[in-house]
Every structure is written in structure tokens, then in C-alpha cells.
N, C-alpha and C positions, 0 to 999 in steps of 0.2 A: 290803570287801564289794561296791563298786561292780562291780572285776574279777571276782569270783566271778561275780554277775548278769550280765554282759556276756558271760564265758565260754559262759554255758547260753541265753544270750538265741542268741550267733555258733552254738552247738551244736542249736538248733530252727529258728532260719531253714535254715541247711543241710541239715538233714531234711526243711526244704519243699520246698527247691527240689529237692535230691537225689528225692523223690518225686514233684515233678512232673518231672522230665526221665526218670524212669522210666515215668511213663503218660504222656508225650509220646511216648516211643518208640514204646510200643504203640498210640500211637493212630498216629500214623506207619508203622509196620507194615500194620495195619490196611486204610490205604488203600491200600497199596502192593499188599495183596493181595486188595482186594473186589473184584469182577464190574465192568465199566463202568456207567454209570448205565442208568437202564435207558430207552426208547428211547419217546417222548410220543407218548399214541396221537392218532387223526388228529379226535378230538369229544376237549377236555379242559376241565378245570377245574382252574385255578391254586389249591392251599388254602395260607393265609398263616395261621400262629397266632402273634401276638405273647402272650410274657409277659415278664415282668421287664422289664430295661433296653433302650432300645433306645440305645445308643453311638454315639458316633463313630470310624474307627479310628484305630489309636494303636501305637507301636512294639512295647509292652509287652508281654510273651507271652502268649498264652492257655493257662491252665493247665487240661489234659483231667484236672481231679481229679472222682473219684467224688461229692463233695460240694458241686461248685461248676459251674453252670449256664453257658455261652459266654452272653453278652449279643448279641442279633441287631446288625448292622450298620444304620445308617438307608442307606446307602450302598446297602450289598448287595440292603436290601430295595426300593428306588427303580432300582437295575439292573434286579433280577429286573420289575418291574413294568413297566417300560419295552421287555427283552426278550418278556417276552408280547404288547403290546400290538403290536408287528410279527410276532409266530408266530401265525401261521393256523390253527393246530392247536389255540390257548387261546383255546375262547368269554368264558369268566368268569373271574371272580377270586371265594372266597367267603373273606371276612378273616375270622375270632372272635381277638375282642380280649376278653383273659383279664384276668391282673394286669398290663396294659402298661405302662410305668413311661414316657409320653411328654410331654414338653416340648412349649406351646403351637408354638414354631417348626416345632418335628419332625413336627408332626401337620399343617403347613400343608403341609411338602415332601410327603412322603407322599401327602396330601388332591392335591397339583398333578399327582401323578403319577399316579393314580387317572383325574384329569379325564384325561389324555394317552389314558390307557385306551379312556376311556369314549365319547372324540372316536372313535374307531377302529369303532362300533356293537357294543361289546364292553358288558357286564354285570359291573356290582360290587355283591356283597351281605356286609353286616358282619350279625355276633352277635354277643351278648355274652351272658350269663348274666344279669348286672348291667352297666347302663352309669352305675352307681352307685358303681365300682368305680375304675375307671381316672383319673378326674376329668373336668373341661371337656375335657382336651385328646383324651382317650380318642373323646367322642363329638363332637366335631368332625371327625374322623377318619371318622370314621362316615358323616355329613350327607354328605361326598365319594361316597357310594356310592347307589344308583339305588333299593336295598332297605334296610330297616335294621329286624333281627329283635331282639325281646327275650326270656328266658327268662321262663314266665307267672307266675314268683314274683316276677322281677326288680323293682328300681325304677329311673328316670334323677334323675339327680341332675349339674345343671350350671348353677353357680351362679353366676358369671361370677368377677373378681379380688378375691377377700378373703383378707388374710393378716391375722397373728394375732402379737406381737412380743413375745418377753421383754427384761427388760432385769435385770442384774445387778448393779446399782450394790449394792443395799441389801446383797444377798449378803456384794459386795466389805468394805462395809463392816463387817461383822458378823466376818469371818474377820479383817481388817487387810489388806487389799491398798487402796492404791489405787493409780486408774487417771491416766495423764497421756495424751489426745490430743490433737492440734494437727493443724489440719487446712486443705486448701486445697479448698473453700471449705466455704460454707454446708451446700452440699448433699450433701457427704464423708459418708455415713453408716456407713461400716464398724466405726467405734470405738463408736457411740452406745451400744447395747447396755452396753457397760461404762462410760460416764460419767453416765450419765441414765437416768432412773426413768419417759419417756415419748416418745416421737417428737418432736424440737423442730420447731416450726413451718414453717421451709424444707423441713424432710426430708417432713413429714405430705403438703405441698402436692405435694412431686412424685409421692411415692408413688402421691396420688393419683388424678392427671395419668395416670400412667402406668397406675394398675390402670382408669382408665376405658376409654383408648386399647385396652385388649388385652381389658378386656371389650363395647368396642363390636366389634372384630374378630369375638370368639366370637359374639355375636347377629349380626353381618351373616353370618357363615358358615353358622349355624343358618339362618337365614331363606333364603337364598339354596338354598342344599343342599335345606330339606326344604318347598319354597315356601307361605314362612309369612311373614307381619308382623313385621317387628321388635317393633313395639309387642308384639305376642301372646306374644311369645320372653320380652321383658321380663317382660311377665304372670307367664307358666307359671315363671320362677324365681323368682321371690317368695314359689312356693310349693311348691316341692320340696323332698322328693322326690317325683317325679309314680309312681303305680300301674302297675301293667299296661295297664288299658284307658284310664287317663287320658293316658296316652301316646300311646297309638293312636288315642283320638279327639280328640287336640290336634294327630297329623300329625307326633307325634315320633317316632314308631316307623309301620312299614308292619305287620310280624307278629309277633304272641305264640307262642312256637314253641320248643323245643331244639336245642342245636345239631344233632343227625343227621334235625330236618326241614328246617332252613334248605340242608344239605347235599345231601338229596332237591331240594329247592325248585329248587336251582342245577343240579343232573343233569337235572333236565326240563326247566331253563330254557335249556343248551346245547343240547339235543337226541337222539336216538335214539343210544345205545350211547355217550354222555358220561362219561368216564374220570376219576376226580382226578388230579394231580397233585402230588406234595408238594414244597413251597418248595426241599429239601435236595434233593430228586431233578433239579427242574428248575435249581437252580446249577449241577449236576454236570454239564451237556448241554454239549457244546464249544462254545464262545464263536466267532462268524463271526469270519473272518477279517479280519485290519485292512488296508485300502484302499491299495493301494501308494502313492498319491497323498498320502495323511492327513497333515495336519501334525502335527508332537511339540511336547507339552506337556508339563510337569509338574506332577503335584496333590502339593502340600505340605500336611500336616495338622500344625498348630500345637492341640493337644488338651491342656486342663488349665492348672493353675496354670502364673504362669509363674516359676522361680527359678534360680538359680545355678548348683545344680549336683544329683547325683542321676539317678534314672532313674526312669519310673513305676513303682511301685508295686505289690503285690496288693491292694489294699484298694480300689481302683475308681477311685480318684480320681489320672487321668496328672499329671503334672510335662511340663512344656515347656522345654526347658535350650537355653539357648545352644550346648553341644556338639553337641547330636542335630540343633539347628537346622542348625550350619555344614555338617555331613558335607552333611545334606539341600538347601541351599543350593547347595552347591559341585558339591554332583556334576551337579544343574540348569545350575548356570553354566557349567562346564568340556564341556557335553554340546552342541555346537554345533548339532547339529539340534533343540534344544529351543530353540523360537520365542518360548515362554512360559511363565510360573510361575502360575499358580494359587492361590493361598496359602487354603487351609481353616480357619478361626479361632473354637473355640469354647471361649473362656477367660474366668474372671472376671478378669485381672490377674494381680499378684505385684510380685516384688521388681523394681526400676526401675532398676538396674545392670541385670543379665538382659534385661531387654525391652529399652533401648538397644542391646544388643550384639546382641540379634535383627532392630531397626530397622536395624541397621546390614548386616545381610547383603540385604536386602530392596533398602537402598540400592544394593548391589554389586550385585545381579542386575540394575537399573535403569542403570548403567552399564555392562553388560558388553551391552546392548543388549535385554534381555529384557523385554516385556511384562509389569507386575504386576496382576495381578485377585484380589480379595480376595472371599472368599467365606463369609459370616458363617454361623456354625452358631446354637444358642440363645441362646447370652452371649459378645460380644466387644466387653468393657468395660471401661475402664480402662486397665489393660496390655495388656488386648485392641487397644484403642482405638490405645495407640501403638505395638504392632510392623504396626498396618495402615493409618495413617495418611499414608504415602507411597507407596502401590497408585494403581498408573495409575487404577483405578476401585473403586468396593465396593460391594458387593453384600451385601442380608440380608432374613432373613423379613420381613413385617409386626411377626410377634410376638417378632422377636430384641431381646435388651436390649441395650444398645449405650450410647455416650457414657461419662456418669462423667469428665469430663477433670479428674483433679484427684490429689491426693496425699494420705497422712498418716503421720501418724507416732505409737508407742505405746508406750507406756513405765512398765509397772506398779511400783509403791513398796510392796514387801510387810516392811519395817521393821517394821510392828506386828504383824502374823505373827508374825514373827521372836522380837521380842518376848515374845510369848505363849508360844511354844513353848522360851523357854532358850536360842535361838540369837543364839550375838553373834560379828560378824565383825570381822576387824580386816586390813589393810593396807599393807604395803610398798613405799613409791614411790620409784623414783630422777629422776625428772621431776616437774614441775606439772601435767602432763597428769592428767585426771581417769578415774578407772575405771570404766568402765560397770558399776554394781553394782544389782542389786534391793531392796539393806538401806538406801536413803537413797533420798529424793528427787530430784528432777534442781536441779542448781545455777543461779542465775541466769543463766551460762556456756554452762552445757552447754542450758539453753531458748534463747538468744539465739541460739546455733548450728543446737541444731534448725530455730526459725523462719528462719535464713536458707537452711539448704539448700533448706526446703518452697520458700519463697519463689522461690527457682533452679531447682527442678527442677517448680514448675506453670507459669513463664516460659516455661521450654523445651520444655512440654507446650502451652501456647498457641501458643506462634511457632512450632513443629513441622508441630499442626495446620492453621493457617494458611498455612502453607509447602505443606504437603502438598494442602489442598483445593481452594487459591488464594481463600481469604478474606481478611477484611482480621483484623487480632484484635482489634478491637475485636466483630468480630459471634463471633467465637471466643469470646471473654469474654464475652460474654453466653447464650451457650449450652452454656460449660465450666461453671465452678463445681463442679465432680464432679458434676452434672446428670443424671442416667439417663434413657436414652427408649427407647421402643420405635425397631424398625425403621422405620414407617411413620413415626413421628413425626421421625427423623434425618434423613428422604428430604425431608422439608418445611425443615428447618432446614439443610439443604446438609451431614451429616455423614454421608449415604451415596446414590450413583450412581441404583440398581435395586432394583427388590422383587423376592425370589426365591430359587430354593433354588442347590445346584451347577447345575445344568442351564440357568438363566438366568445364571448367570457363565460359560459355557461359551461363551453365543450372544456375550455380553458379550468374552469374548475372542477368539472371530472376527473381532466389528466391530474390537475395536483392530491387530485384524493384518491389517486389510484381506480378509476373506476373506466368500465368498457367506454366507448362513445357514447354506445344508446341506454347509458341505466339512466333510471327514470329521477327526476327532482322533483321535489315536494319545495317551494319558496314563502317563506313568512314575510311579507312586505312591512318594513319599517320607515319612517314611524307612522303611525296611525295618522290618517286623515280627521283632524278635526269637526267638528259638528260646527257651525255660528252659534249654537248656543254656549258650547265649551269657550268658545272664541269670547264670548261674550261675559261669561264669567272670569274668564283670564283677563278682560280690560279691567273691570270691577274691582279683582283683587291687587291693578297693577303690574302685572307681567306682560304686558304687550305694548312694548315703547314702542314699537311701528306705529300703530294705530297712534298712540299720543299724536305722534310724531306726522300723520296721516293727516289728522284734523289740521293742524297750521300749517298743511303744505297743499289742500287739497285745491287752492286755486291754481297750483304755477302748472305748468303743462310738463310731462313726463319725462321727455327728452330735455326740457333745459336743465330740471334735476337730474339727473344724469349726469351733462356735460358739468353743474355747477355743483356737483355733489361735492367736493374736495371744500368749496368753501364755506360746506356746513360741518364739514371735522373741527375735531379738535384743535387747536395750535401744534404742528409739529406732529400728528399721528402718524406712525408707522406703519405703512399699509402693503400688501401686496395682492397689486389688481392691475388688470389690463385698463389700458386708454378705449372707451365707451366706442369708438370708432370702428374698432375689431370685432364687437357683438354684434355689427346687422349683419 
């Protein structure tokens, strides 16, 4: 039966892809045959609509289907912002921030690029319909901006770090699964969810810690942005949702207005005969020419979990493989006028085999004479933590989650499942060796073993770190324990250089190459963005276990794989990742 299922699962993935490398063609046609962009008049106005995701980029194709929306780039959109801010042509910028799907870090890069803007005597004005909508990070985003419009139905709603935690032990119990985690250390919260029925004590306190850290952030942003009192900021969310005009006369909004007055607002506000711009038209404008003088760089984007083997995905969520790393690696290495690597890092973790053999390219570009600067995206934690841990310098938002040095390990007993349902298995061994099975418990053996690899592989996560930051590991030890912190918080404890987005890793790798502030960089962006048709040929020849793996997964819904992903590992794998809870 299984072969049947597999047949028709290998017979609709290829219908996917087969339809996406057909509306990739056409969208590639397309281009090939539109008009040039069309040419920025001399009074304009930049218009930015965020909706949905905003991403980081990643190898992974983008698929031009009818029913699936490109995710904006935070990249593309921090270029563009950047490139306005030297064209004399772009008075303003007017952002409407819609369904934004943005991460507290992402909204700070953004927000710093805004300010780069705003330094230049230039004008930013945000709408939103609702800032009740997007979350804190949505109207943080905002406070960045000089104006900030609401629709007059709208509410604000930003209420600083409160999450909300299931935990499925009782579940576990009711079906017959149970759960075995073993963890280094206290603060390993990745398994709790499925051993325990509430936040144990260590985990509550860091949570804590950490949700206060990135809500003092939002209220100093809010304050700072729309010059207000913290205390008053504090106030006004205690009691939101705030109204229309309760907004406006607490100084959290400027105007009650729809978007095509806030639009108006920005065409008077640049001046006689002020033109829009749209985001898509002003990417399309040729890019200035790069400085014959400019040094070469490499920007390395390390995006998604991190595991063995695979390719990203269509389901959103990239894979970071040792493979795609080394090409990326190597061609940096082997490219002698590349002065420096870059390394781009927004990952919760993974599997700890993988992220060594990533550390280990990191290390080779380090001997081959290249500068490393790491540059933290929202989450670079865990496995984050150690493919970046030996970066000449690191770099990360305030509000990037960071740290986690720690391991674990999981290993469900679904025996009484089993049980229940008439299934009984049985066993063929020509060894003592034991079989990793789900129909028994783990033997006193095979726990003595687990505990000693954790034990070796959060050793070598300590003495790594310590090696890499030049601490001693006794202060590693006390701020590992799988520990989670904010950016701002890692920067105080010695686990990262600088606060800031790429653009302050950029100046960052200047200083280590000995170079002015303003000399010019030339960036080779690694790795190459796949085609669907490449995609396509890599399922064919078997290198892209996502996709296998995509096809029998593609009815469950996103977030339960997520929260259940542990129970489709291996017996006992080694992993280092954050608890899915941390990632909205």
C-alpha cells in the first residue's frame, strides 16, 4: 500500500513542480519582453506596501504560481530604502503596512533604514488600516516614521511580549505515547511541550527575562519615535486596544485618514507636480555602477533549519544543508579577490552533525585568509549559535534571539499506542547491538549512551564558544545552559560584537579589513537562487528529500508540523533548536 501512496504522492509533486517551471517560463518570458522600467519623475514619492511575509533570501525558487504570493525580501526592501535616500528625485517614502507578517528584529532593520532616510531631510509616512493587525512589530515599524496615519475605524493594538504555551504531555498520555527528553541544560526548552504540563521554573525565568528585554525595546522605540514617556507607553498598553481618537490624543497616531488621504497627504507633502513611485518600478531602475576601486565581498545567507541533507522546501520554511553551504563556501574561498565573507544567519538550530560540518567551512574560509562577520537576521540560535561562533565579529538586532548553547535529545515510546491498536512488533538481530525502535522504551544502555554523547557534544559547544569569543568557559558556562537572550542582552554578556542589521556588519567588515568607513563594496550574493526547473531536476536525480518529504506531509497543516516535528526525527537525535514558540 505504502508503494502505491508514494507512487501518487512522486506523481503530484511533479505536477508541481512541472507547473511551476511552466509559469516560471512565462513569467521569464514576460520579462524578457516588457517595456524598460519606466523612468522616475524629477518630484517623487517612493510607495512600499508590505503584506504577508517579509523573508530573508534563500536558494529555494520562487514559485510565479497563480495562487501563491512572492514574499518581499527585508534585503530588497532596506536596498530600495537606502537607494532613495541618495536619489534626489525621491522626496518621501509613504509605507501602508497591511497583513505584514514582521519579526521584532526585522521591523528594527527596516525602522534603522527609515532613520538613514529621514537623516537626508527626506519624509516617511506609514498607514495602516488597523495597527491592530500586524502586531508590536508592525507598529514599531511605524514610530520609524515622521507621520503615522490610522484608518478612522481602525484600533492600535501593541501590547509588548506575551506568549501563550501548550503543552501535550496529558494528550501524550491519553493516546500512549510517551515522551523521553534529556537535555543539556536547565534552560533546553525545546522538548518541554511534550514532557510537562507547565513551563518548569528555569524555562519561566528566562522567558521571562527575555520577554521583558524586547518589551522594554518596543516601549523605548515607541517613546523615542513618537516623543512620548515610557511610563505613558507603558500606561496606553494596559489598556488596548486604544480607538481612533484615543490614539491620536495619546500621540500614537498623527492622522485619522484612509489610505488614498494619507497618499494625497504625501503628494503635497513632496511638492508641486509629485509623482508615486511603485516599490516594483523603482527595483527595475539600473543599479549605479560598482566603484572600480570597491572591495569584494561575499554575503553568505545561512536561512532555516539547519540538517543534513535536503533542499528548501515549498512550504516556507528553507533547510540550511551542509551541501549548499560548501558550494557557497568554496566558491567565496577559491575567488581571491573576495577579501571577506559575510555570513547572513537566521536560523533556530537543527541537527548538530550539519551545523559542525558548516562550522567547519566557516573555519576553512578563516584559514584561507578571509575575514568572517556574522550577521544575525531574527533567530540565530542554537545551531545558529554554532555555525557562527567562530566569525571574526557578530553582529545582531537588539531584538534577535540568539544564545541557547545547549543540546537535546527525544525519543517518544509509543508501546502503548501500539498496544491499543493490535500492533505487535517483533525482531531479528544478529548483533547485541540494540534497535532504535518506537514499540519499547529506551534501555538503561541506550539512556547511559544518550547522556554521554549530550554530555560531549554541550562540552564542545562550551569550549567552541569559548574558543571562538575568547572567553574563559567557566563565563561560557554560566551563560550557556541552552540560555536564550535577546540581541541586546548577548552584546552585554560577550556573545555578540555590535547592535545592528547587514548594513552595520558591512561597516563592521570594513574596520576588520582595514578600510575608511565609506570605501566602496562590491557583494557576491551566495548561494545562487535556484530556478524550478533546477529544482526539478534535483527531485528527479534524488537530492531533494524536502520535496520527498513534502509530498506525505502536504495535507497536515504548517504549525502542527512545527509543534510535532520532534516526532518525526529519528529515535534519540541530537538536535540544537529553539521551542517553535520563540519563532513568531
Amino acid at each position: 500500500m505504502r508503494y502505491v501512496v508514494g507512487f501518487f504522492a512522486t506523481i503530484g509533486v511533479l505536477f508541481v513542480l512541472l507547473l511551476a517551471v511552466m509559469f516560471w517560463g512565462v513569467s521569464n518570458l514576460k520579462n524578457v519582453t516588457q517595456h524598460p522600467a519606466k523612468p522616475i519623475p524629477s518630484i517623487a514619492v517612493l510607495q512600499l506596501d508590505l503584506k504577508g511575509e517579509i523573508a530573508e533570501p534563500s536558494p529555494a525558487p520562487e514559485l510565479p504560481l497563480p495562487f501563491g504570493a512572492r514574499a518581499a525580501k527585508l534585503r530588497d526592501l532596506v536596498v530600495a530604502i537606502d537607494r532613495a535616500r541618495t536619489d534626489d528625485r525621491i522626496k518621501g517614502i509613504v509605507l501602508h503596512v497591511g497583513s505584514a507578517q514582521l519579526r521584532m528584529a526585522q521591523a528594527q532593520e527596516l525602522r534603522d533604514a527609515l532613520q538613514r532616510f529621514r537623516d537626508r531631510g527626506k519624509f516617511a509616512i506609514a498607514h495602516a488600516d488597523s495597527w491592530a493587525v500586524g502586531g508590536d512589530s508592525a507598529y514599531l515599524l511605524a514610530t520609524g516614521c515622521d507621520e503615522v496615519w490610522m484608518q478612522p475605524m481602525g484600533e492600535l493594538r501593541a501590547t509588548g511580549w506575551n506568549r501563550e504555551f501548550e503543552f501535550y504531555k496529558g494528550l501524550l498520555e491519553k493516546v500512549g505515547v510517551n515522551f523521553e527528553v534529556s537535555k543539556r541544560k536547565e534552560y533546553k526548552s525545546a522538548g518541554d511541550q511534550f514532557t510537562e504540563t507547565k513551563l518548569p521554573p528555569a524555562v519561566r525565568e528566562n522567558y521571562e527575562t527575555l520577554g521583558k528585554d524586547l518589551t522594554q525595546q518596543l516601549v523605548d522605540g515607541i517613546a523615542t519615535g513618537r516623543k512620548i514617556e515610557p511610563d505613558s507607553v507603558r500606561q496606553a498598553m494596559a489598556r488596548m486596544p486604544l480607538f481612533g481618537d484615543e490614539a491620536k490624543d495619546g500621540h500614537f497616531i498623527d492622522q485619522l485618514g484612509h489610505a488614498d488621504e494619507a497618499d494625497s497627504a504625501a503628494l503635497k507633502r513632496a511638492g508641486a507636480g509629485a509623482q508615486f513611485v511603485k516599490y516594483d518600478q523603482f527595483r527595475r531602475q539600473p543599479e549605479p555602477p560598482s566603484r572600480p576601486e570597491a572591495t569584494k565581498i561575499a554575503v553568505i545567507y545561512a536561512i532555516g533549519v539547519i540538517a543534513p541533507f535536503g533542499a528548501p522546501d515549498f512550504s516556507g520554511d528553507s533547510i540550511v544543508t551542509p551541501d549548499t553551504m560548501r558550494k557557497a563556501f568554496e566558491t567565496a574561498i577559491d575567488d581571491k579577490a573576495i577579501k571577506a565573507i559575510v555570513l547572513r544567519v537566521d536560523s533556530p538550530g537543527g541537527e548538530v552533525v550539519a551545523g559542525e560540518s558548516i562550522r567547519r567551512l566557516v573555519l576553512r574560509a578563516k584559514e584561507s585568509g578571509k575575514k568572517i562577520v556574522v550577521s544575525m537576521g531574527s533567530v540565530a540560535a542554537s545551531g545558529g549559535y554554532w555555525i557562527s561562533m567562530d566569525a571574526d565579529k557578530i553582529v545582531a538586532e537588539p531584538a534577535t534571539i540568539t544564545g541557547s548553547i545547549g543540546v537535546l535529545a527525544e525519543r517518544p515510546d509509543a508501546q502503548a499506542l501500539l498496544d491499543k491498536l493490535g500492533v505487535t512488533v517483533d525482531q531479528v538481530k544478529t548483533t547485541d547491538a540494540p534497535i532504535m525502535s518506537l514499540a519499547r522504551p529506551a534501555s538503561a544502555q541506550e539512556r547511559e549512551r544518550r547522556n554521554a554523547s549530550l554530555d560531549r557534544i554541550y562540552a564542545s559547544f562550551v569550549d567552541g564558544v569559548a574558543k571562538g569569543r575568547k572567553l574563559s568557559p567557566d563565563k561560557v558556562e554560566a551563560i550557556a545552559r541552552g540560555r536564550v537572550w535577546t540581541g541586546k542582552q548577548a552584546k552585554d554578556v560577550g556573545l555578540v560584537d555590535e547592535l545592528g542589521g547587514l548594513d552595520v556588519a558591512l561597516r563592521v567588515t570594513r574596520q576588520e579589513l582595514g578600510l575608511p568607513t565609506d570605501s566602496p563594496l562590491v557583494a557576491t550574493v551566495l548561494p545562487e537562487r535556484r530556478s524550478p526547473l533546477e529544482e526539478l531536476l534535483r527531485y528527479m536525480r534524488g537530492e531533494n528529500e524536502a520535496v520527498a518529504r513534502l509530498a506525505s506531509w502536504a495535507s497536515v497543516a504548517q504549525p502542527l508540523l512545527r509543534a510535532a516535528s520532534p516526532l518525526f526525527e529519528s529515535p534519540d537525535a541530537r538536535t540544537l533548536r529553539l521551542p517553535a514558540e520563540l519563532l513568531d
